[in-house]
N, C-alpha and C positions, 0 to 999 in steps of 0.2 A: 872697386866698390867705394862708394862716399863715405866719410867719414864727416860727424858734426859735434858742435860742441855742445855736451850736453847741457850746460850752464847752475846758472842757480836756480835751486826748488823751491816751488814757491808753495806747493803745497804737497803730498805725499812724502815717503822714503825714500831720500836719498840714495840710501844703499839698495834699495828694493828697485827704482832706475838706473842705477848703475848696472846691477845683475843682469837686469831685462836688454837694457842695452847692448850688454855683451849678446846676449842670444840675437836681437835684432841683428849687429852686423853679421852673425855669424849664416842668417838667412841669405839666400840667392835672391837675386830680383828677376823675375818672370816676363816682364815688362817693361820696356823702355820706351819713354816718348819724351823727347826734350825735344824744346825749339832748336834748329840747326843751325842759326844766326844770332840766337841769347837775343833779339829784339820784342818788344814789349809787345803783346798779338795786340791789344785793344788799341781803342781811339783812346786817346787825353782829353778828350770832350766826356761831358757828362752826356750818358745815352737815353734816351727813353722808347716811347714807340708813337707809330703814325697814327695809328688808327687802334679799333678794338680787334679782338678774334678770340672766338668761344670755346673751348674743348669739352664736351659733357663723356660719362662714362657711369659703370655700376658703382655705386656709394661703397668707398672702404669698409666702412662702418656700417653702414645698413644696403646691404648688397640689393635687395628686395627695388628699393630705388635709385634711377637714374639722377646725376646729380653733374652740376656745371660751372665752371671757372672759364671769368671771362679776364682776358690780358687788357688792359686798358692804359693811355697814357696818362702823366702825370706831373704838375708843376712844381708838386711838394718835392725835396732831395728824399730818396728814400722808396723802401718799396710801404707800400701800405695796402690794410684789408677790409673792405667795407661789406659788411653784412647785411644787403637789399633788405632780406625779410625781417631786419632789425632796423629800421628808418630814427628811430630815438637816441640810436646809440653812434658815437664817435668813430671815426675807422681806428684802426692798431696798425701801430708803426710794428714794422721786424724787425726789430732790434731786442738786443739779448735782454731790454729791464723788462718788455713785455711777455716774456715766457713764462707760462704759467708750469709746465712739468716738463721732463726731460723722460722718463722711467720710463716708457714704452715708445713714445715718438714724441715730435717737437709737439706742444700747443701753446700756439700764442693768444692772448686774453688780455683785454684791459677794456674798463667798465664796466660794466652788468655779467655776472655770471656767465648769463648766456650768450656774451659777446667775444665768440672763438672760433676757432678754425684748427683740426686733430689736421698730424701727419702734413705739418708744412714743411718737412724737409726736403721733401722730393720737387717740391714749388720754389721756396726762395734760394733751393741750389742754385738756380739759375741766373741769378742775381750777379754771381761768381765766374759760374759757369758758360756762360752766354757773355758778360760783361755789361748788363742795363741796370740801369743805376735809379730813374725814378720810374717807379711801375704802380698802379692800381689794380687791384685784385677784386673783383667784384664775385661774390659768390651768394647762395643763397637759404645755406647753411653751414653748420660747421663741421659737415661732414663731406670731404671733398671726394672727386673723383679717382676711380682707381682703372688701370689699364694695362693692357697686356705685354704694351711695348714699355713697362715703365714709363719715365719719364718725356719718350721723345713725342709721345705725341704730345706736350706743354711745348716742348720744341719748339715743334713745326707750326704752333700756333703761334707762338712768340714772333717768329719769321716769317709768319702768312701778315702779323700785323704788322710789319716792317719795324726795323729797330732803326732810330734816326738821330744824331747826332743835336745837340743843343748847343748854345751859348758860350754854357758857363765851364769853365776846368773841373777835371773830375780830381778828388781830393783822398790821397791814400794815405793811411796809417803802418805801422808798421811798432815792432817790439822795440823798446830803448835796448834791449841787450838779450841774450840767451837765456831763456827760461826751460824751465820743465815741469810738470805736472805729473804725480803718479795715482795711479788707482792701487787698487786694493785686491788686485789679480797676477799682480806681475805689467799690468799694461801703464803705460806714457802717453805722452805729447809732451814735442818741443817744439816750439817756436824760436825763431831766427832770424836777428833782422835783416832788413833789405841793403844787398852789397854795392857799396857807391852808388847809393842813391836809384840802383835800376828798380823799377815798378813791377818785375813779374810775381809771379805766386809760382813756387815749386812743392808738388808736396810726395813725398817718400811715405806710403805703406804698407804694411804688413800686419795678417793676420794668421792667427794661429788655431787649427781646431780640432775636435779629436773626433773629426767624421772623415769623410768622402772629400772634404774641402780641403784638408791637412794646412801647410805652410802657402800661402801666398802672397807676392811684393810687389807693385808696381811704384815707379819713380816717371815723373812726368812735370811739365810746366802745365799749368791750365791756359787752356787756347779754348777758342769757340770749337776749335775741330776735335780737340781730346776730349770734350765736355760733352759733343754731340754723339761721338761716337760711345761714350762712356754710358750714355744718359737710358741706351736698351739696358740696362743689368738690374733687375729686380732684386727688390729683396728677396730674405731667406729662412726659409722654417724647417726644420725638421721633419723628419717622418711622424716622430711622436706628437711635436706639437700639432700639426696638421689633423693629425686624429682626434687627437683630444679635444681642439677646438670644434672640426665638426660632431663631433658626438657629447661628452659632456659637458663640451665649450656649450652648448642649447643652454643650457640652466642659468646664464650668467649672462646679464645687460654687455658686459664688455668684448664679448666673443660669438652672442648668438645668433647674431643678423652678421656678421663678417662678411666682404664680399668679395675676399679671396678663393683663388683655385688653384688647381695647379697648371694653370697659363698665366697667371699673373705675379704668382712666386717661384720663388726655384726651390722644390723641395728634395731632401738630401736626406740621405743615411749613412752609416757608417762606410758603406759599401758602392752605393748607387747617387745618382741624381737620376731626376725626371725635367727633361729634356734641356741641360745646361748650354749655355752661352758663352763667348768670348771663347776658343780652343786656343792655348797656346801652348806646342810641347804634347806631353801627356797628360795637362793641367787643363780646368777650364774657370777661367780669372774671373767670373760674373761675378761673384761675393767680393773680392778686393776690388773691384772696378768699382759696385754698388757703395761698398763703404767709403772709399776715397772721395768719391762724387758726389753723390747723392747723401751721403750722410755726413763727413767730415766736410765739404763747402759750403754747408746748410751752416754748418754751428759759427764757420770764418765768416759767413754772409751778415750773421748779426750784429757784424759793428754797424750798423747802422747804413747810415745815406756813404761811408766809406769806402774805399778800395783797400784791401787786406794786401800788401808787400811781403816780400820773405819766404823763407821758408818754413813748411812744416813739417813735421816727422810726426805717427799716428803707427804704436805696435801694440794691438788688440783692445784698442781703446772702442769705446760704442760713445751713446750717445749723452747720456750723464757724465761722462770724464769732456768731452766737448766741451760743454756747456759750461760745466764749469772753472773749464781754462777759460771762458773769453769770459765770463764775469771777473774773474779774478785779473784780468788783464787791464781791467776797468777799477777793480776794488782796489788794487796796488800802484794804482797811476804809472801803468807799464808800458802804455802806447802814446807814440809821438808822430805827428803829424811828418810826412815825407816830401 
């Protein structure tokens, strides 16, 4: 079992991450994918794409409509999001000062109110996950598309627009020393910087729940192949929220058009899933694979036009504990160029 150093806190209980820690290692890991050579999977070029490629789907947020994200290339460092049916307005860089909330999913914002885009975590994962570094995001609202296969069909549209190699050096960041951040649940993130100088990203997690989903840990490097594979596992909702959303969820702008189902989430009870993913053991890891990826490389993807080094450790952390580590990573001048 790995062992890491939990470091200095930088914001939460000390004591309250120490305790959690102990219970972390005491968890089994489910899952193993490490590189088998420790060489760095990406190019040292900075990547972008060749050409565009479209992916449309039923609207997260207003299911009722079809809605479309187009992969496009890009000169600027960085991924960026340009809102077609908002022509007056600036595109938004993803990077963590343009996040407007965390509470339910990413939304990044800058300029005019209505210049945003809900639910970019499952998008600029790929940033990380994929390893492309300048992208433009052409959409033509800010309510993007939702899919069955999660994420991979962004995938396969990434890779139908071919990912290509540029110029210039890609430029990674990394923590000056061992940090930790605690929530207010018993959950962490640590960050740890990158050992002699190597450029991978490893990240260790574990979640804890009191349903059907119980304890699960996966430890891995992020490679394009762990990312793709990873990138099926949807998110997750209860049986209660499920109901409640479709039934008294109607009464409320936030929940009444939803254009989830149950093919597009993994819904769970204490007892049951409805039709889960990933089988490994007696387990089925779709929730810790979904969080690891899809939600924890979304919040690493926000340093901006950067490449994220190191490691990280993530035990029942969601998406407001993220977020607020990489602000504070920035707030406390914690990150040095590698």
């Amino acid at each position: 079992m790995p062992s890491y150093t939990v470091g200095k806190t930088v914001f939460g209980s000390a004591a309250s991450i120490a305790a959690s820690y102990e219970r972390f290692c005491r968890q089994p890991i489910d899952e193993v994918r490490l590189s088998q050579d420790g060489a760095y999977a990406y190019p040292l070029k900075r990547r972008t794409l060749a050409g565009e490629a479209a992916v449309a789907g039923v609207g997260t947020f207003k299911g009722s409509e079809k809605q479309t994200i187009t992969f496009a290339p890009s000169t600027r460092p960085g991924w960026w999001i340009r809102r077609m049916d908002l022509p007056e307005q600036l595109d938004t860089q993803m990077d963590i000062s343009n996040l407007w909330t965390s509470a339910q999913n990413l939304v990044m914002r800058s300029g005019s109110p209505h210049n945003y885009l809900r639910m970019v975590e499952h998008i600029v994962a790929l940033k990380c996950g994929m390893g492309v570094d300048d992208v433009l995001l052409k959409v033509n609202s800010g309510d993007p598309p939702l899919f069955d296969q999660s994420s991979l069909p962004l995938v396969k549209a990434m890779e139908h627009a071919k990912i290509v190699e540029t110029d210039a050096d890609a430029t990674f960041v990394t923590v000056k020393e061992p940090v930790a951040f605690g929530g207010r649940r018993g959950d962490f993130l640590l960050f740890l910087p990158a050992e002699n100088g190597e450029k991978r990203l490893r990240v260790d997690c574990a979640i804890s729940w009191n349903t059907i989903i119980g304890q699960q840990r996966v430890l891995f490097d992020v490679t394009p192949d762990t990312f793709r594979y990873a990138a099926l596992a949807r998110t997750n909702a209860t049986r209660k929220q499920y109901v409640m959303a479709k039934t008294i969820g109607k009464l409320f702008a936030a929940t009444r058009n939803w254009g989830y189902n149950d093919r597009n989430i993994l819904i769970h009870g204490r007892r049951f899933y409805t039709q889960p993913r990933f089988p490994v053991g007696d387990k089925f890891l779709e929730p810790v694979w979904h969080r690891a990826t899809l939600d924890l490389l979304a919040a690493i993807a926000l340093t901006g036009s950067h490449r994220f080094a190191g490691t990280v450790v993530s035990y029942r952390a969601g998406h407001t504990l993220d977020c607020d580590a990489i602000r504070a990573l920035y707030r406390n001048d914690l990150l040095c160029s590698l």
